[in-house]
ZAMARGU-4260 file (C-alpha; in steps of 0.2 Angstrom, whole numbers, plus 5000, padded with zeros to 4 digits):
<rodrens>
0) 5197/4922/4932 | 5181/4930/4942 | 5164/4919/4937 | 5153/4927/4923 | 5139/4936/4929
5) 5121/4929/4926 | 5112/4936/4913 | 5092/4937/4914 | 5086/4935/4896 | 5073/4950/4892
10) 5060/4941/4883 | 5047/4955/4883 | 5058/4968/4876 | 5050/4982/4864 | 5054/4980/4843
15) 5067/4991/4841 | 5079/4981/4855 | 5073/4967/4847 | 5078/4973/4830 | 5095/4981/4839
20) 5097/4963/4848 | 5101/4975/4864 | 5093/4971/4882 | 5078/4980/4885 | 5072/4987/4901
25) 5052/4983/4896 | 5047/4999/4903 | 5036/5011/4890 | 5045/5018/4884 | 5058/5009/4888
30) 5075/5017/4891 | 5085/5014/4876 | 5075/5022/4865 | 5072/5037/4878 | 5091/5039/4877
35) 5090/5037/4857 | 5073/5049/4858 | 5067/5033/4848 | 5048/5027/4846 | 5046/5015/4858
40) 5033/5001/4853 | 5026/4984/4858 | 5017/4971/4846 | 5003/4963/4857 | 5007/4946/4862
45) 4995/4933/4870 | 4998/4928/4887 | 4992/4913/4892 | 4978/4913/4903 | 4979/4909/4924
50) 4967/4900/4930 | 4955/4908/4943 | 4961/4905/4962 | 4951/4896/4972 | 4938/4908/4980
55) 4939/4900/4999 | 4961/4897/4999 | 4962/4916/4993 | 4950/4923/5008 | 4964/4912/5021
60) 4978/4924/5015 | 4973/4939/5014 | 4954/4949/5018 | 4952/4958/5002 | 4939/4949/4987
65) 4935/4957/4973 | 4918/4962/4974 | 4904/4952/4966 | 4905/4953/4947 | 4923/4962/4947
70) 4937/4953/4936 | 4954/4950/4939 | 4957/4961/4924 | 4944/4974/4928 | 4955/4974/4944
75) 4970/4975/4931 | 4964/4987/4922 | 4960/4999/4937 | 4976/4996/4946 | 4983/5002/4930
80) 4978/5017/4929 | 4979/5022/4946 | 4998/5017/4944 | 4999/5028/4927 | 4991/5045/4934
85) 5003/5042/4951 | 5019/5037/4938 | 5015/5056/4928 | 5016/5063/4946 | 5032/5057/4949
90) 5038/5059/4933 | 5033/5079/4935 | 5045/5082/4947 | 5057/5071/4944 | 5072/5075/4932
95) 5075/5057/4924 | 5093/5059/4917 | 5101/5044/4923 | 5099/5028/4932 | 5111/5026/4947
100) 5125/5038/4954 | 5138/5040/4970 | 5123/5042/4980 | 5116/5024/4978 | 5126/5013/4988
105) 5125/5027/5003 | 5105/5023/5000 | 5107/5004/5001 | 5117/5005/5016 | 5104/5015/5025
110) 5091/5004/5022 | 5101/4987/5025 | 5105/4996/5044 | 5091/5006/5048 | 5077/5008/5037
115) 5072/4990/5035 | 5071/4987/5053 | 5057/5001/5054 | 5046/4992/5043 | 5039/4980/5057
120) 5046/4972/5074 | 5040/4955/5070 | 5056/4945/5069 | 5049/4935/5051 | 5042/4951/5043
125) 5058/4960/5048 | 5067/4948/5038 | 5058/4947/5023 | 5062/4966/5021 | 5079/4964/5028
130) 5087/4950/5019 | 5072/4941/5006 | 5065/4959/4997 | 5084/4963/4991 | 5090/4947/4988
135) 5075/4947/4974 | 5080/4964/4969 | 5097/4958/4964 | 5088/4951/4949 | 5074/4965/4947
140) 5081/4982/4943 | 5064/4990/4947 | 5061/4983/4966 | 5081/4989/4969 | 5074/5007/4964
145) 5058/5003/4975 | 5071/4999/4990 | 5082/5015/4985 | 5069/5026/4984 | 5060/5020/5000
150) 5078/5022/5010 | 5080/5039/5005 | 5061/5044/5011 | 5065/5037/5028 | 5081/5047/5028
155) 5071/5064/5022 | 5065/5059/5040 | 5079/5059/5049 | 5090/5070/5043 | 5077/5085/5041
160) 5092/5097/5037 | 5092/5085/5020 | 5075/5084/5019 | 5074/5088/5001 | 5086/5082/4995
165) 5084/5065/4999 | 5066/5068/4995 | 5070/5072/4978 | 5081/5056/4980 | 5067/5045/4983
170) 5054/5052/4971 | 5069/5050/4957 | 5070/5031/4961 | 5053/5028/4964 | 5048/5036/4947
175) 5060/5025/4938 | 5055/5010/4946 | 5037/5012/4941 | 5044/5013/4924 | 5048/4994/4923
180) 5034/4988/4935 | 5020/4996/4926 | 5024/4984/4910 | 5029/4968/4920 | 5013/4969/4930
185) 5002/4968/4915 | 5009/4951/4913 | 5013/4944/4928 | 5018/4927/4928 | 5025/4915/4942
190) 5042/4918/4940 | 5040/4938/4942 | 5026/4938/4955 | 5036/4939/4969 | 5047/4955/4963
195) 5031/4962/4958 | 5022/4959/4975 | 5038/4964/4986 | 5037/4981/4973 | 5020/4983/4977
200) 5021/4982/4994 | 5035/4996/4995 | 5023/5007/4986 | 5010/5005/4999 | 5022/5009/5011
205) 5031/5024/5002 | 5012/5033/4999 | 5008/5032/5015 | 5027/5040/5021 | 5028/5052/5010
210) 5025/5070/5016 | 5005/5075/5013 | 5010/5090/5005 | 5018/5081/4992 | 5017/5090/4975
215) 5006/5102/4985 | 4994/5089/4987 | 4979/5089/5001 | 4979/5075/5015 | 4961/5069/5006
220) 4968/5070/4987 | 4983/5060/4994 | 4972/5045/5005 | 4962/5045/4988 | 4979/5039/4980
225) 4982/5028/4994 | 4966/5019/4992 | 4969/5017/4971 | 4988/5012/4976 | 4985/5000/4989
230) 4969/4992/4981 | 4982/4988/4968 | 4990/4974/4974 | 4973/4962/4974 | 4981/4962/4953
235) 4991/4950/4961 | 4977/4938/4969 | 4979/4922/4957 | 4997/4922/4964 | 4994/4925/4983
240) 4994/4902/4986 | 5010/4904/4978 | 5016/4919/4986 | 5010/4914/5002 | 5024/4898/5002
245) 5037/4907/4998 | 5052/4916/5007 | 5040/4932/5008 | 5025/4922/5013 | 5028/4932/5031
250) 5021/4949/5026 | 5005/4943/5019 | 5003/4930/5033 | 4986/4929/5043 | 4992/4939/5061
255) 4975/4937/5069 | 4964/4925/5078 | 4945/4926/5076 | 4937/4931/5092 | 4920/4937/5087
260) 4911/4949/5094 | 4921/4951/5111 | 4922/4966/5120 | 4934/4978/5111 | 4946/4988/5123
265) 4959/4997/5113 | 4945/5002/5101 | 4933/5006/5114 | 4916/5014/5109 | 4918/5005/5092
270) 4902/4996/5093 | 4892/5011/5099 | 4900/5020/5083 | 4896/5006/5072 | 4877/5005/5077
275) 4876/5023/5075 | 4881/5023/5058 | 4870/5009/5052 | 4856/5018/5060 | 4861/5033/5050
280) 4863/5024/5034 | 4845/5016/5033 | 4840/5034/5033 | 4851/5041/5021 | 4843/5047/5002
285) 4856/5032/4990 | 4856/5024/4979 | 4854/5006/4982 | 4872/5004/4975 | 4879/5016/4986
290) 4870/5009/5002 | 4877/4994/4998 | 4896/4999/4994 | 4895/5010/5013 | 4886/4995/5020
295) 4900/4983/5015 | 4912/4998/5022 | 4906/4999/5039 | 4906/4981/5039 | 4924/4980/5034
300) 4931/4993/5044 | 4923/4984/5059 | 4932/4970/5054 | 4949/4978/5052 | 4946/4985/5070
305) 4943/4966/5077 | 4958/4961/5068 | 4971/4975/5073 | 4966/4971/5093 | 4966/4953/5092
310) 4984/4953/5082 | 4993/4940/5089 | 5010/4950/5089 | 5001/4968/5092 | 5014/4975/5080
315) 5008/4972/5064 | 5008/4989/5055 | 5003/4984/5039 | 4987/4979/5046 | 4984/4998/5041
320) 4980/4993/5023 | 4967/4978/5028 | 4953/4991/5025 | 4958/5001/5011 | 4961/4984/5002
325) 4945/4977/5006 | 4933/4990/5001 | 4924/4992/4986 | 4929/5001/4971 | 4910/5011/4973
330) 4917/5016/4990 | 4932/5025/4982 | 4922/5035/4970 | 4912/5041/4983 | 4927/5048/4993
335) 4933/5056/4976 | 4916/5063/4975 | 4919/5070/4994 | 4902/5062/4999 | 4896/5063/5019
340) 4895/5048/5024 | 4911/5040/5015 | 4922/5055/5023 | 4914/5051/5040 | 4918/5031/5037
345) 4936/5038/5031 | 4938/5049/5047 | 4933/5032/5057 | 4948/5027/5049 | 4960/5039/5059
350) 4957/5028/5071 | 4968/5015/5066 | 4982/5027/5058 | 4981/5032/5075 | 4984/5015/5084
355) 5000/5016/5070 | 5010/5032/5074 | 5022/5026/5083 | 5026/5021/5067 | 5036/5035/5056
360) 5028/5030/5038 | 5011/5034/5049 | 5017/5048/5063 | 5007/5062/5056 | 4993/5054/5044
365) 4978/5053/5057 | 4982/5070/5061 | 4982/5079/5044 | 4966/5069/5037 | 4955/5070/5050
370) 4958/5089/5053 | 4955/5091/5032 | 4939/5079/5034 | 4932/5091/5049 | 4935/5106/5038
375) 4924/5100/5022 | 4911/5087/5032 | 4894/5097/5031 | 4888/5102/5049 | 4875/5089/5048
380) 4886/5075/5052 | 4894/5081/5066 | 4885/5068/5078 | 4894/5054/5069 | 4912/5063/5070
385) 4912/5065/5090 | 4920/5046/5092 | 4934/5048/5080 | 4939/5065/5085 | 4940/5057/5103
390) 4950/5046/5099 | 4963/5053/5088 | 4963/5066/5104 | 4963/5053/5118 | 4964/5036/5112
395) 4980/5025/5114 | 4993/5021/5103 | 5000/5005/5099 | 5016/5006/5114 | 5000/5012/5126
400) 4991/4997/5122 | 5005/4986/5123 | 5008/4990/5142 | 4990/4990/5145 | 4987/4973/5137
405) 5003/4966/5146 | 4997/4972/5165 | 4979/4966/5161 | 4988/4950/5157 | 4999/4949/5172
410) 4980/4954/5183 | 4971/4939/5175 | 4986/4926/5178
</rodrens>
């Protein structure tokens, strides 16, 4: 006689499951009552404060603080949000009618051969998302829609001739997912941290693959989401020691050694770029809020540039998000507000998405949101758009630097 499955006890359920005694999926609604066109309500419940991490052992895993005076559920709160307006989005266009088909093993096996070896070619981030991510997902219906929908994105890329209907695919699962995560995320705990921070990062990596006409959406209004998406993850930041020591410590592990302020060769004319900016900056009419928040951008992007070259591995592609974490929430209202000098920091950026195409979740990204910031930047900044537009046009990409790192190497030996 086959062994009983497990069963994961739902202690969060909505009333009426409760009332039914039926296992309940925790999303709002939940699906039960969708399928029974039900009201689907929560009583509140009191969840036991974290206590704060410590301040210095948080900065060791990951670059991105909150900035002075922001709370973990201010952050919460934010995150939220952000994952409710991209959640109706998804919803819009996906028909949700039911949970798994045929279809779904084909998407599973795509991502156990191909797609998860895409992800990065450092040998322990490779498998975290090979073998770690779906084992957790065994156990968390959500982060299996997260890998299913992620899957069937990366096959939209390679079988063009099925682009939409695989994209369809992924925006199906990735709507349902959100379902469930959205709810367990506003009560994260020590036991769920690590579906929800391996569910998180598939997000970052599915908002940055997905087509930048998505939903007819422009490159700008789709970086805005990027930045509101990716930012989410610091929700998570009391449980970084913890994630940090686990199975999928690898993807959030520090890749870099601190050089200072070496010479930087695969961003050449960064430094020159940086000083024109702050020279800019001291004359711009701000606010002092807003000098501050760009301030604390150029700082950051610097930093994000030093980091990238002096990678240990030169393959970390989810170096990417080290700046769209880091800045300020300020900073991201002025992009929304399409000001100057936030487009010209965010056309900076291309830079890096550049450094990253070889990667296919980032092929096309530099390209499409520096041609829209050149179309909407007012004339007056043009001065401070010449180095990115260089580069995008002429810099190296990440297999260009590899060989030119290696033979410098081999020259200095």
């Amino acid at each position: 006689m086959p062994p009983r499955r497990s069963h994961k006890k739902s202690r969060n359920g909505c009333d009426q499951c409760k009332k039914r005694r039926v296992k309940c999926d925790e999303a709002d609604p939940c699906l039960n009552c969708t399928r029974r066109n039900l009201s689907c309500s929560y009583q509140p419940r009191f969840v036991t404060p974290q206590p704060e991490p410590k301040k210095k052992q948080v900065e060791q895993l990951i670059t991105c603080t909150p900035a002075p005076g922001t709370s973990l559920a201010e952050i919460s709160a934010r995150t939220d949000a952000a994952l409710s307006v991209f959640q109706r989005n998804l919803t819009d266009t996906a028909y949700l009618v039911r949970e798994w088909n045929g279809q779904d093993p084909e998407l599973m096996h795509h991502y156990c051969i191909s797609t998860c070896a895409t992800l990065s070619d450092q040998e322990d981030v490779l498998h975290v998302w090979r073998t770690e991510i779906p084992k957790i997902a065994y156990s968390y219906e959500f982060l299996m829609h997260g890998i299913l929908s992620l899957s069937a994105l990366h096959l939209s890329y390679v079988k063009p001739e099925k682009h939409s209907h695989y994209l369809n695919s992924s925006t199906f699962h990735m709507a349902l997912g959100l379902q469930t995560f959205r709810t367990i995320l506003r009560k994260p705990t020590a036991e769920n941290c690590f579906a929800l921070f391996a569910f998180s990062s598939v997000i970052m990596v599915w908002i940055c693959a997905v087509p930048t006409d998505f939903k007819d959406a422009q490159p700008l209004s789709s970086v805005i989401e990027m930045f509101n998406l990716c930012r989410g993850i610091t929700s998570l930041l009391e449980f970084f020691p913890l994630i940090s020591k686990s199975s999928i410590g690898p993807i959030i592990a520090r890749d870099w050694s601190e050089k200072g302020d070496t010479p930087l060769r695969l961003f050449q004319g960064l430094d020159d770029q940086i000083n024109r900016l702050r020279y800019r900056l001291a004359v711009e009419v701000l606010t002092e809020e807003e000098k501050s928040d760009l301030d604390h951008a150029i700082t950051e992007l610097k930093k994000a540039c030093q980091r990238i070259e002096h990678a240990r591995t030169l393959s970390a592609s989810g170096m990417v998000y080290i700046w769209l974490i880091a800045v300020r929430a300020g900073f991201v209202s002025l992009i929304e507000q399409r000001h100057p000098f936030a487009l010209v920091l965010l056309a900076c950026y291309c830079t890096q998405l550049h450094v990253f195409r070889g990667f296919w979740v980032l092929e096309k990204r530099a390209d499409s949101l520096l041609s829209e910031v050149l179309a909407v930047i007012p004339p007056g900044y043009a001065d401070l758009l010449d180095w990115p537009r260089h580069f995008c046009m002429h810099g190296p990409d990440l297999e260009e630097w590899r060989v030119l790192h290696s033979s410098t190497e081999e020259t200095v030996q």
